[in-house]
C-alpha positions as CSV (number, residue, x, y, z in Angstrom):
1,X,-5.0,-52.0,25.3
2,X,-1.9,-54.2,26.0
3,X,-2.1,-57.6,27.8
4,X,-0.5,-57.3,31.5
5,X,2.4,-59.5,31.9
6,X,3.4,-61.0,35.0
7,X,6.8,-60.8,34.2
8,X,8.5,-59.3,30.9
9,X,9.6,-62.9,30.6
10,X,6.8,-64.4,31.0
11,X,5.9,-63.5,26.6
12,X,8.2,-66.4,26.0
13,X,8.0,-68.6,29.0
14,X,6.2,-72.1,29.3
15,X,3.1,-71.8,31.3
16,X,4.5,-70.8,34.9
17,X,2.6,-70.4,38.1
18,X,-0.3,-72.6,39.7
19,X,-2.2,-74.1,37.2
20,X,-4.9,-76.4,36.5
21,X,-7.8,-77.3,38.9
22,X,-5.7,-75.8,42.2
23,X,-5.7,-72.9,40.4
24,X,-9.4,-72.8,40.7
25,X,-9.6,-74.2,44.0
26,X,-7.4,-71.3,45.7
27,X,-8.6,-68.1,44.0
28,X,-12.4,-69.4,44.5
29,X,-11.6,-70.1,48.2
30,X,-9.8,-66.6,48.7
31,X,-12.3,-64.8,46.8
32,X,-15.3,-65.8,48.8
33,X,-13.7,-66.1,52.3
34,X,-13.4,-62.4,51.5
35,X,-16.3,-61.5,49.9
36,X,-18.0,-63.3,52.7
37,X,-16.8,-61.0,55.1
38,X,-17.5,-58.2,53.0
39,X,-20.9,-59.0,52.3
40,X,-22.4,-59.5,55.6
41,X,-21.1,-56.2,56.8
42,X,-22.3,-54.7,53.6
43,X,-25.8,-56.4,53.8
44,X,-26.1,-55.9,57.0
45,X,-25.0,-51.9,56.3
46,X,-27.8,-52.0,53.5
47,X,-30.6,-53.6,55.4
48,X,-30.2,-52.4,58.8
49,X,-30.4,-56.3,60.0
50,X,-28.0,-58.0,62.0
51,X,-24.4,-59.2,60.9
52,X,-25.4,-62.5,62.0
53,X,-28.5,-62.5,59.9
54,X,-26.9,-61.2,56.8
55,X,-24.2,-63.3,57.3
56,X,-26.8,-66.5,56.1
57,X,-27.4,-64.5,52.8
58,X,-23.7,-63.9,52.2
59,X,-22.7,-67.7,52.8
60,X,-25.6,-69.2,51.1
61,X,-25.0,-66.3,48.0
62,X,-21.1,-67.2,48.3
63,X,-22.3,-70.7,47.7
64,X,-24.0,-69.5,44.5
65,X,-21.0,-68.0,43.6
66,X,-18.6,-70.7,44.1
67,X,-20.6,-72.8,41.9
68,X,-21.4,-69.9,39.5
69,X,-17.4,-69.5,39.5
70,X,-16.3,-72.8,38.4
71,X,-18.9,-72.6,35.7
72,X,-18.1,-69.4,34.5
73,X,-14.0,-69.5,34.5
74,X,-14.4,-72.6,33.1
75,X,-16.2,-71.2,30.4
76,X,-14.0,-68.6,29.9
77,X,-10.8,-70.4,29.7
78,X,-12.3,-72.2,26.8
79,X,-13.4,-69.4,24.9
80,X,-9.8,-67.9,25.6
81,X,-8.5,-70.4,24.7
82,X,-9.3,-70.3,21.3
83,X,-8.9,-66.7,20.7
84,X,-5.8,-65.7,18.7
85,X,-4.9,-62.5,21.1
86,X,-3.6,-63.6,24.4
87,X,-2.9,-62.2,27.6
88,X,-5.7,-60.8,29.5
89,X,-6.4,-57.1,28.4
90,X,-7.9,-54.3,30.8
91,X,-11.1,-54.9,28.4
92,X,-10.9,-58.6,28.7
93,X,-11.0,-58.5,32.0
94,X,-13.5,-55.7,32.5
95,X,-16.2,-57.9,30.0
96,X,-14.7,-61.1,32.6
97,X,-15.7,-59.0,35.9
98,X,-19.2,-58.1,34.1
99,X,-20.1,-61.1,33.1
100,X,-19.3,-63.1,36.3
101,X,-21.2,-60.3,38.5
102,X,-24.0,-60.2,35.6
103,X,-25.1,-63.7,36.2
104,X,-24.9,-63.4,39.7
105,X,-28.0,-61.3,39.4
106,X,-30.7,-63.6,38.4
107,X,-30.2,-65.9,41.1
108,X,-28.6,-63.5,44.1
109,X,-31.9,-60.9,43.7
110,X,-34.8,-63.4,44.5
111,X,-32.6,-65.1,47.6
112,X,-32.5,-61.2,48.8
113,X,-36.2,-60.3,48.5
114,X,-36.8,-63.8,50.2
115,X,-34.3,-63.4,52.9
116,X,-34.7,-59.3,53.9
117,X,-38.2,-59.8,53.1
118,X,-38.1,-57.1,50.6
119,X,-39.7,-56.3,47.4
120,X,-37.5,-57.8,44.0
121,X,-37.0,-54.0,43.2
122,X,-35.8,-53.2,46.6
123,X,-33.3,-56.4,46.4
124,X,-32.4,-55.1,43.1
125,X,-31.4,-51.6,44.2
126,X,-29.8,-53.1,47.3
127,X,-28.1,-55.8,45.1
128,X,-26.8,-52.9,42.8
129,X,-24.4,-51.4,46.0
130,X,-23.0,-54.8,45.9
131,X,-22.6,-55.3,42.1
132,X,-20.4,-51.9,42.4
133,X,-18.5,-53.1,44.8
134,X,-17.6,-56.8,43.3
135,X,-17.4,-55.3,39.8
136,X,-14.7,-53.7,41.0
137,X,-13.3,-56.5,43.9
138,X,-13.4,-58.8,40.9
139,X,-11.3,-56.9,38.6
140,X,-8.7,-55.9,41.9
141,X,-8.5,-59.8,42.8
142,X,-8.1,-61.2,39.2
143,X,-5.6,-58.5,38.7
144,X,-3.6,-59.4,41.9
145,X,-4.4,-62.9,41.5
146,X,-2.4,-63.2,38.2
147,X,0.2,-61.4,39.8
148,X,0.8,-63.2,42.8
149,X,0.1,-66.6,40.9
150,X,0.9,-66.2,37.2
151,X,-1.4,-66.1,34.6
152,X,-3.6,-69.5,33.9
153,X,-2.1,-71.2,30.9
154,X,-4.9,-70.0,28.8
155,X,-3.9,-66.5,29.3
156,X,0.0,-67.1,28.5
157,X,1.5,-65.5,25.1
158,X,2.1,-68.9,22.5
159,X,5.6,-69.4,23.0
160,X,7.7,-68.3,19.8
C-alpha cells in the first residue's frame, strides 16, 4: 500500500508540522478528552450504570491510556525510525491502532471487572465493544491527526 502524504510536497520537504514532545502532548490531550466522552456514554450504554459512575472508569482508564500512549508512540517512533520504508502505510497504521488498543487490554479488563463488579469474561466481552470502536477511533484520529498536523519527523520521506 502507498504511504499517505500530507501534501505531494511533503516527499521532499524538511520535517514540517508540530513536532517533538508538543506533538505528543496535543494529540494525547485531544485523543482522550474524546475518548473520555465517548467512553462513559459507552460504558454506561454497556453496563446499564450511570454516566457518572462510568465516567470514573473512563478517566481513571484514559489515565492508563495517556501513560500507555507516551510509552507506546514512543516506541514506535523508534522502531520507525529505523525502518528503511517511510511514511505511514494503511498496514502500518492498522498494526499501530492494534497494538496500542492490544495492550490496553491487560490492564483496562481487571479495572472493569473491579469497577462494574463483573466477572473478567464479562469485562472482556464488554471491553471488546470498546476495542471495536477505538480500533477504529484510533486509526480515524491518527489519520486526521497527520493531516491536520503533518506527519511526525519519523514518518517523513528522507529528503533526496
Amino acid at each position: 500500500m502507498p504511504a499517505i502524504q500530507t501534501s505531494p510536497a511533503a516527499a521532499h520537504a524538511p520535517a514540517r508540522g508540530l513536532q517533538g514532545p508538543w506533538r505528543r502532548v496535543l494529540f494525547v490531550t485531544l485523543y482522550e478528552l474524546i475518548a473520555i466522552v465517548v467512553a462513559t456514554y459507552g460504558l454506561a450504554v454497556l453496563t446499564g450504570q450511570s454516566a457518572a459512575h462510568s465516567s470514573v472508569a473512563s478517566v481513571v482508564a484514559s489515565a492508563i491510556a495517556v501513560l500507555w500512549n507516551v510509552l507506546f508512540n514512543w516506541a514506535f517512533e523508534r522502531w520507525e525510525s529505523r525502518q528503511r520504508v517511510r511514511g505511514r502505510s494503511v498496514a502500518r497504521r492498522v498494526a499501530h491502532a492494534i497494538g496500542f488498543e492490544g495492550g490496553l487490554v491487560f490492564t483496562l479488563v481487571p479495572l472493569f471487572a473491579w469497577w462494574f463488579n463483573v466477572s473478567l469474561w464479562e469485562a472482556f466481552v464488554m471491553d471488546l465493544a470498546l476495542i471495536v470502536f477505538f480500533l477504529c477511533y484510533t486509526f480515524v484520529f491518527n489519520l486526521a491527526f497527520d493531516r491536520v498536523f503533518g506527519l511526525p519527523a519519523s514518518a517523513q520521506p528522507a529528503a533526496g
